[in-house]
Backbone as a ProteinNet text record, in pm:
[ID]
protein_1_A
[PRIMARY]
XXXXXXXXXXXXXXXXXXXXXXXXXXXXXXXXXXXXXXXXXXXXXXXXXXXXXXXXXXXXXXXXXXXXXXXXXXXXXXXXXXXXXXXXXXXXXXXXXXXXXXXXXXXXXXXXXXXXXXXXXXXXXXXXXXXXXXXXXXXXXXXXXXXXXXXXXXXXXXXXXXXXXXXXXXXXXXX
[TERTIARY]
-2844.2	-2839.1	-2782.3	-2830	-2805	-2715.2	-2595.8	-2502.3	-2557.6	-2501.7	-2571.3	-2478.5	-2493.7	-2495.6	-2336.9	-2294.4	-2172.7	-2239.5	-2195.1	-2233.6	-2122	-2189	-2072.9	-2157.7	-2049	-2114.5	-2081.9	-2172.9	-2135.6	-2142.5	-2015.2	-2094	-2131.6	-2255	-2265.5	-2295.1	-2300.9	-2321.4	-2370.8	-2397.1	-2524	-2407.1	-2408.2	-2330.2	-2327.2	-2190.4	-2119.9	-2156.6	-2184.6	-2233.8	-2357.4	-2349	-2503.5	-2596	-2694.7	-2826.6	-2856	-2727.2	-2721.6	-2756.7	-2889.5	-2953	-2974.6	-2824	-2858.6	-2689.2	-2641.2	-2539.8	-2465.2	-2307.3	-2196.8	-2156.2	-2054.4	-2018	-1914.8	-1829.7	-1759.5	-1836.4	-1990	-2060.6	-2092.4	-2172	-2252.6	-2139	-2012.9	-1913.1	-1896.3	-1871.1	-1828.5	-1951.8	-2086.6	-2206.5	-2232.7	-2197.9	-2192.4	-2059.8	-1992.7	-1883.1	-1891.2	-1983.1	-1963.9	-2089	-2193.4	-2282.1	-2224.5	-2143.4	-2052.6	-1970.4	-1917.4	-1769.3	-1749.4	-1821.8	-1875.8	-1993.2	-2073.8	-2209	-2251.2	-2219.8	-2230.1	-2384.7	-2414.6	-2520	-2560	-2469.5	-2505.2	-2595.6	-2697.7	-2763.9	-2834.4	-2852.1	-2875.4	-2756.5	-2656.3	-2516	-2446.3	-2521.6	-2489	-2592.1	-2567.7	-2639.5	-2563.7	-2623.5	-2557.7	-2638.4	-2523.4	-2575.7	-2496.3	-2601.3	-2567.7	-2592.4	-2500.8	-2488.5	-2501.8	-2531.8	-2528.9	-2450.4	-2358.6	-2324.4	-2329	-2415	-2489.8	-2384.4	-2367.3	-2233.3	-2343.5	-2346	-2413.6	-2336.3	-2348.8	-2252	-2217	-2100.1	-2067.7	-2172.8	-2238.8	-2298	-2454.4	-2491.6	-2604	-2696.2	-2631.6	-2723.9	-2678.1	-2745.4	-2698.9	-2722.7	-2799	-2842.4	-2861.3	-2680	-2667.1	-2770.8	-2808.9	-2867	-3015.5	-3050.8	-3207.8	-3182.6	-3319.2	-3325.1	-3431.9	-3372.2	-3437	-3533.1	-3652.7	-3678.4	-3786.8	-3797	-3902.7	-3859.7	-3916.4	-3906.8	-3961	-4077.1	-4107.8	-4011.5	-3919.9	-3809.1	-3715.3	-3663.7	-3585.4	-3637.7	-3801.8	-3799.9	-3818.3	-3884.6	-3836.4	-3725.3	-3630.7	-3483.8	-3443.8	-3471.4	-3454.4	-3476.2	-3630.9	-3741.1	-3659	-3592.5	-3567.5	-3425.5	-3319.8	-3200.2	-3274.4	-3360.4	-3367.7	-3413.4	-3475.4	-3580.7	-3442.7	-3362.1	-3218.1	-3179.8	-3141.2	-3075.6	-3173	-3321.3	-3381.5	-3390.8	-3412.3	-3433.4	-3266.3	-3172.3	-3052.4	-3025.9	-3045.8	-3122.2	-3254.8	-3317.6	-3445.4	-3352.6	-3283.4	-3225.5	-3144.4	-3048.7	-2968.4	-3088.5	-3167.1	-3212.1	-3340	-3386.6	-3476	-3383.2	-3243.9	-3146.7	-3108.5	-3103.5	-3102.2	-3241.3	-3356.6	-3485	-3460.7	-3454	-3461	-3379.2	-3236	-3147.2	-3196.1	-3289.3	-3312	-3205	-3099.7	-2993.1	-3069.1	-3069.1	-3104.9	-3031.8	-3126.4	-3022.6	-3083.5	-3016.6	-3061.9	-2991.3	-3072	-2985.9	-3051.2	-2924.5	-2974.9	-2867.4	-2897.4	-2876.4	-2803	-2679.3	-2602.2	-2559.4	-2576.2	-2531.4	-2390.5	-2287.1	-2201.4	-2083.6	-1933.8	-1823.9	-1855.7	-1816.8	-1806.8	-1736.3	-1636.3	-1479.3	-1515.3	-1598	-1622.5	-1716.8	-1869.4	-1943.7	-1949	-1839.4	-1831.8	-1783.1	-1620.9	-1612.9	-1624.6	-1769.2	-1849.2	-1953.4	-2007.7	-2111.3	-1995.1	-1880.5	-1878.8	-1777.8	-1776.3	-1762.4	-1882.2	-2030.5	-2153.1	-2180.3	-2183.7	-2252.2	-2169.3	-2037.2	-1982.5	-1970.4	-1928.5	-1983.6	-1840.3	-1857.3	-1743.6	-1664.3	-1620.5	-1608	-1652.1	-1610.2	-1673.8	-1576.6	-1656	-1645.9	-1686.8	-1579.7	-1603.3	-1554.7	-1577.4	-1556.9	-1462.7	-1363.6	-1269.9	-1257.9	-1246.3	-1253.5	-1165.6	-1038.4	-904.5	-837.3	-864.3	-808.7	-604.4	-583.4	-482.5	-357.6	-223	-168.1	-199.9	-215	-218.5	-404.9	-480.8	-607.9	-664.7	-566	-547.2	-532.7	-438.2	-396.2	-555.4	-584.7	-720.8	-782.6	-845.1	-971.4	-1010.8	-854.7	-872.2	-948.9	-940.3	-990.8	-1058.9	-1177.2	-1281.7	-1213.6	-1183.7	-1121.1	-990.4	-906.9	-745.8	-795.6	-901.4	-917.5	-974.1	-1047.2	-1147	-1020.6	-972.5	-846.7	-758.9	-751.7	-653.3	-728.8	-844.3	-889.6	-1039.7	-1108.3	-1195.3	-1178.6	-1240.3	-1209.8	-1264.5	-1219.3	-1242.7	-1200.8	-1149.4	-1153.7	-1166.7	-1109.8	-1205	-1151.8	-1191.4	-1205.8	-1217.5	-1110.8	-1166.7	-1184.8	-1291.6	-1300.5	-1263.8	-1172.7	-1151.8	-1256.7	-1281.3	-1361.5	-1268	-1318.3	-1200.2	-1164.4	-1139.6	-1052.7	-1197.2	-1277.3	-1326.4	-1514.1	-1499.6	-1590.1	-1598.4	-1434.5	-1456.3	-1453.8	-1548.2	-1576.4	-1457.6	-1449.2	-1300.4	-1264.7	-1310.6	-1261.3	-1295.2	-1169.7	-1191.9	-1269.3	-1247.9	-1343.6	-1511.2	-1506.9	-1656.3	-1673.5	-1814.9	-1841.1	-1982.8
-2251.3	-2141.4	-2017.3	-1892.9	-1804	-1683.7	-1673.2	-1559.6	-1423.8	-1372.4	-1233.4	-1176.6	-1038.1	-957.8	-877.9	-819.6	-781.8	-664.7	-564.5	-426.7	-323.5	-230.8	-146.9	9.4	91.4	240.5	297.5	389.3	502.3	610.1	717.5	834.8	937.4	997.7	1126.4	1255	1357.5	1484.6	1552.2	1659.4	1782	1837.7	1868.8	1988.9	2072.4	2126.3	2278.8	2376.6	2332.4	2435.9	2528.5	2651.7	2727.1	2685	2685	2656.9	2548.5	2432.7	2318.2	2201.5	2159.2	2063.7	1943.4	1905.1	1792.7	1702.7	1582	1527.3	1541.8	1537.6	1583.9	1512.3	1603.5	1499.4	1353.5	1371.6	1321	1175.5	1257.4	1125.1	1028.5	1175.4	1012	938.4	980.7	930.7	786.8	795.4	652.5	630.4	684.7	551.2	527.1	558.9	498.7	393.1	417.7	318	219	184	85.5	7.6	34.2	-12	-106	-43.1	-83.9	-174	-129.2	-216.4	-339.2	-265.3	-389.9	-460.3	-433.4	-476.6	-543.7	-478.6	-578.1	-604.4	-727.1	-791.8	-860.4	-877	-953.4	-860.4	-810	-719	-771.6	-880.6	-983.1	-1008.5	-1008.7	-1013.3	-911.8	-772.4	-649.2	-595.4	-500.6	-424.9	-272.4	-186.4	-39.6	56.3	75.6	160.1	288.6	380.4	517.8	664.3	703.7	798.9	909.2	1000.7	1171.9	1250.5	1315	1368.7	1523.3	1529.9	1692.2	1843.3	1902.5	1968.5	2097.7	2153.2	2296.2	2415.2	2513.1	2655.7	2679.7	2704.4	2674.6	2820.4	2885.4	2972.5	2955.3	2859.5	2772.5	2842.4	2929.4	2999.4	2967.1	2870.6	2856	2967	3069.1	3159.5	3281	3341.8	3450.1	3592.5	3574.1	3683.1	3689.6	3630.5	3603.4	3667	3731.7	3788.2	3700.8	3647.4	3545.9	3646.2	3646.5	3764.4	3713.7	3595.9	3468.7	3381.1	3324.9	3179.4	3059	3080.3	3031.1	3023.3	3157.4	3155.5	3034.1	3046.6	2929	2814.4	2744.5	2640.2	2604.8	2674.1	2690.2	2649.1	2691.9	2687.2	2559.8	2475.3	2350.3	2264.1	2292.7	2210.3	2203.5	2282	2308.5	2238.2	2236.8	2174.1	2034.3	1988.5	1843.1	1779.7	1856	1847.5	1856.1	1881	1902.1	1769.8	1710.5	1566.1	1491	1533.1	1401.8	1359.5	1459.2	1513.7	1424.4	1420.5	1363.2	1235.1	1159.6	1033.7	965.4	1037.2	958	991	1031.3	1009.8	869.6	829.2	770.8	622.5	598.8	520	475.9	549.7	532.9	467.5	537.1	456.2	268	275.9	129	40.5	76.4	31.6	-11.3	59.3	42.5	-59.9	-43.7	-245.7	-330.8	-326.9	-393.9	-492.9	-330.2	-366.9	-334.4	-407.6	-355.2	-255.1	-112.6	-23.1	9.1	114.5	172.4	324.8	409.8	552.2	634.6	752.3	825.6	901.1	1009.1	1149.6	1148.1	1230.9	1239.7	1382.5	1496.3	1637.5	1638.3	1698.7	1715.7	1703.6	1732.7	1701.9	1613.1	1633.4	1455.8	1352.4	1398.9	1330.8	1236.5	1356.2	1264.7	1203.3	1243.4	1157	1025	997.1	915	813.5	867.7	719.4	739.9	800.7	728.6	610	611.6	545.5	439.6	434.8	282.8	225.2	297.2	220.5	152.9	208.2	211.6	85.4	137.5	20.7	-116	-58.7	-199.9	-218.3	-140.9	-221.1	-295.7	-358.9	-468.5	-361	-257	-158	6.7	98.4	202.1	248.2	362.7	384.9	565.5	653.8	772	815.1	952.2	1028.5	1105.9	1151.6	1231.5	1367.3	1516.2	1592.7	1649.2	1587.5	1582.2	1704.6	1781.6	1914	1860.9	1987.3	1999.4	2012.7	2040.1	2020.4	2183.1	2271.2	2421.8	2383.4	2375.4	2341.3	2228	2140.3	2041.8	2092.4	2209.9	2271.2	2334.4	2408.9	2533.2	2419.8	2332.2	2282.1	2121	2051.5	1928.2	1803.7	1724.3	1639.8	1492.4	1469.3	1370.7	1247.5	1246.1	1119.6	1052.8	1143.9	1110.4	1068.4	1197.7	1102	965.2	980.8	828.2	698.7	739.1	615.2	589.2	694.7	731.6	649.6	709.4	686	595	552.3	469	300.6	258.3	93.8	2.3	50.5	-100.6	-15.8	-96.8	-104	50.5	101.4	220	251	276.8	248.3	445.5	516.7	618.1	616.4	711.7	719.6	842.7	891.5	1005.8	1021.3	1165.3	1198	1231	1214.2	1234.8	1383.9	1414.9	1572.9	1655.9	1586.4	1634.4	1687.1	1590.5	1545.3	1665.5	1743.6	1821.6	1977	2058.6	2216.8	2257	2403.6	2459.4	2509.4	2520.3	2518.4	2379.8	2324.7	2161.2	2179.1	2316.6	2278.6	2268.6	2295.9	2241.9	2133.1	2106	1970	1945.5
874.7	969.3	898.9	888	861	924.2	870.8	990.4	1007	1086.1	1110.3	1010.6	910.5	826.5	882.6	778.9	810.3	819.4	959.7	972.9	938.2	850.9	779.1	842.9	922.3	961.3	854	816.6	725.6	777.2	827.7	834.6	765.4	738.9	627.5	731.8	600.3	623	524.6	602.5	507.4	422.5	318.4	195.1	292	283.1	360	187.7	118.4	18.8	47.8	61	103.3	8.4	104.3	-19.6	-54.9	-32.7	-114.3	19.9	43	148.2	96.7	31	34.2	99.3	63	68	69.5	136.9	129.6	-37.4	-81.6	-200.3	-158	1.1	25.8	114.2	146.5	237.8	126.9	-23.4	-60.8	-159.4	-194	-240.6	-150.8	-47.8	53.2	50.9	32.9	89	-85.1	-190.5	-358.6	-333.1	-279.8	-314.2	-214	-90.9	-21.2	-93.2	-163.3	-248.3	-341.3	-386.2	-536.3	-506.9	-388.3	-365.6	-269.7	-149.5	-22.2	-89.1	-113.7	-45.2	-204.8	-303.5	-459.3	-462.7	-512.3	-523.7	-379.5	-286.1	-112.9	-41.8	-93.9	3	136.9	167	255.7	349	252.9	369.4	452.7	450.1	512.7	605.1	649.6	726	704.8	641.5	675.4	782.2	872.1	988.7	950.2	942.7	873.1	943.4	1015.8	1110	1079.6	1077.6	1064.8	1193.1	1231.2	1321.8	1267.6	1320	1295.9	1386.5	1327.3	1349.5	1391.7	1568.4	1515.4	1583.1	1534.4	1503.3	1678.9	1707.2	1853.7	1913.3	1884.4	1889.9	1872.6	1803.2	1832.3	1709	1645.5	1521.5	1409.4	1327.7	1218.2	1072.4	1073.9	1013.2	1089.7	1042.9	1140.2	1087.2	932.8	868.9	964.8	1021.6	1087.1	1213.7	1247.7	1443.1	1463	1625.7	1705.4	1814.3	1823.2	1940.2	2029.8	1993.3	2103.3	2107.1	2193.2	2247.9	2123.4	2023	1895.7	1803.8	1809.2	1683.9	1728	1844	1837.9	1843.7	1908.6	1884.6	1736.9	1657	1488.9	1428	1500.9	1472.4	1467.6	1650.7	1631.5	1559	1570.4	1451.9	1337.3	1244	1103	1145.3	1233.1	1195.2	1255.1	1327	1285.1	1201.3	1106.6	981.1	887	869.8	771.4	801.3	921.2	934.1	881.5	930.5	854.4	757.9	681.2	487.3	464.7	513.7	486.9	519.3	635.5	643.5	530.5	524.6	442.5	299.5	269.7	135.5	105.5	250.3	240.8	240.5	335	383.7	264.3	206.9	51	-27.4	-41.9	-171.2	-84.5	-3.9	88.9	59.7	75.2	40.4	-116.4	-194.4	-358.3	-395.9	-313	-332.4	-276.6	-151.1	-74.4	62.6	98.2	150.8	326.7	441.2	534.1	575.1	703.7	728.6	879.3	970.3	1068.7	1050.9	1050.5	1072.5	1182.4	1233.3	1344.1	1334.7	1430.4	1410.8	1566	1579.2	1752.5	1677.9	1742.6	1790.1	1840.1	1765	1840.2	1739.8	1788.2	1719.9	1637.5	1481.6	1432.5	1460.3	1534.2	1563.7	1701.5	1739.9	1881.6	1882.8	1829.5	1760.2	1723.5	1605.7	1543.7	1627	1661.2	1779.6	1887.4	1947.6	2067.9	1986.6	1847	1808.5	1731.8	1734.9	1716.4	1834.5	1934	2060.3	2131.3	2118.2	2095.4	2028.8	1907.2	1850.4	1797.4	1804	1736.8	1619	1506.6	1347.5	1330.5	1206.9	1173.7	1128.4	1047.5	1020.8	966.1	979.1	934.9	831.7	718.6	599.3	591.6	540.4	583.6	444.8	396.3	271.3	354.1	241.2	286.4	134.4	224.4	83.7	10.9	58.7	21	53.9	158.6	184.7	157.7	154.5	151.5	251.1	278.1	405.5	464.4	394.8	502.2	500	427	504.5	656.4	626.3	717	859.3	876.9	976.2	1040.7	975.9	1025.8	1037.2	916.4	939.3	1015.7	1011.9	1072.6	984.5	959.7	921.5	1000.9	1029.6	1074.5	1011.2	900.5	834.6	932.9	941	1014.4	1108.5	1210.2	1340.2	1350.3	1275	1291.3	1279.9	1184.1	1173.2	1302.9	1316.6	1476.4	1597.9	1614.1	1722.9	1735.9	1631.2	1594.9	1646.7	1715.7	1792.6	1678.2	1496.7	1427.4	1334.9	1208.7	1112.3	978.7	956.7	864.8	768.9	679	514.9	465	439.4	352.8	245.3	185.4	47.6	42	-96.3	-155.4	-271.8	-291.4	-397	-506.7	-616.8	-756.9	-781.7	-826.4	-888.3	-947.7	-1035.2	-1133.3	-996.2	-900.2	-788.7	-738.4	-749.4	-591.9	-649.1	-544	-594.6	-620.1	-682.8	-623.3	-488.6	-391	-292.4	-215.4	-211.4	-136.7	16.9	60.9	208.8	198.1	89.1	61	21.9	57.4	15	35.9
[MASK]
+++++++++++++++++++++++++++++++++++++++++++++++++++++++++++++++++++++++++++++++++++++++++++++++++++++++++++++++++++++++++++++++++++++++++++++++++++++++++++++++++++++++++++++++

């Protein structure tokens, strides 16, 4: 008889770097190291369920340089930030195919904080696994950290990863 797969959440995110559409360095840091570290050679013995909590501008424009002046521009708009989560999913979920580790990913709008643990009150994983970008204590203040809360307030288990020194831009709120 075969057990069911240990489920590990990952959550990622898009680069806060302009221009830069691809991976947080801090997401694909925790989804390289749960490869490496959890999941080894047992790709049969996991399941990674891999979340995106898509963050959008409380103002709803993510490209303030642009004029919206129809009803087309913004559904454009939408179109293109769900086309960004996907392009970020099919990255994560291609590198899962190539080990041959099973996965499920999906996309929830909204706080990451709150996001995150509604989807593992939701879904349940055995634990979740989050990148952290090592802000500092006066950045901590302004910008808050998704990592602390999840530990805080997350109903299982959670695992941060830090990115190394050499990993992170010079300004740590990027990523």
């Amino acid at each position: 008889m075969e057990s069911e797969p240990t489920r590990v959440m990952v959550a990622v995110n898009e680069s806060s770097i302009k221009g830069y559409p691809h991976a947080s360095i801090s997401s694909k840091k925790a989804f390289e190291w749960t490869l490496k570290k959890i999941v080894k050679s047992n790709t049969s013995g996991f399941k990674l369920l891999l979340l995106h909590a898509q963050v959008q501008d409380e103002d709803g424009f993510d490209d303030m340089d642009s004029i919206y002046a129809s009803p087309d521009d913004f559904r454009n708009m939408r179109e293109r930030n769900k086309a960004n989560g996907l392009h970020l999913l099919e990255f994560f979920v291609n590198k899962c195919h190539e080990i041959g580790v099973r996965c499920e990913a999906w996309i929830r709008k909204g706080d990451p904080t709150e996001v995150i643990c509604h989807e593992v009150r939701r879904v349940r994983p055995d634990f979740l696994v989050v990148g952290s970008r090592g802000l500092g204590p006066f950045q901590k203040v302004f910008v808050g950290t998704v990592s602390e809360f999840c530990v805080k307030h997350a109903e299982c288990p959670v695992i941060i990863i830090k990115r190394s020194a050499e990993e992170s831009p010079q300004d740590p709120a990027d990523d």
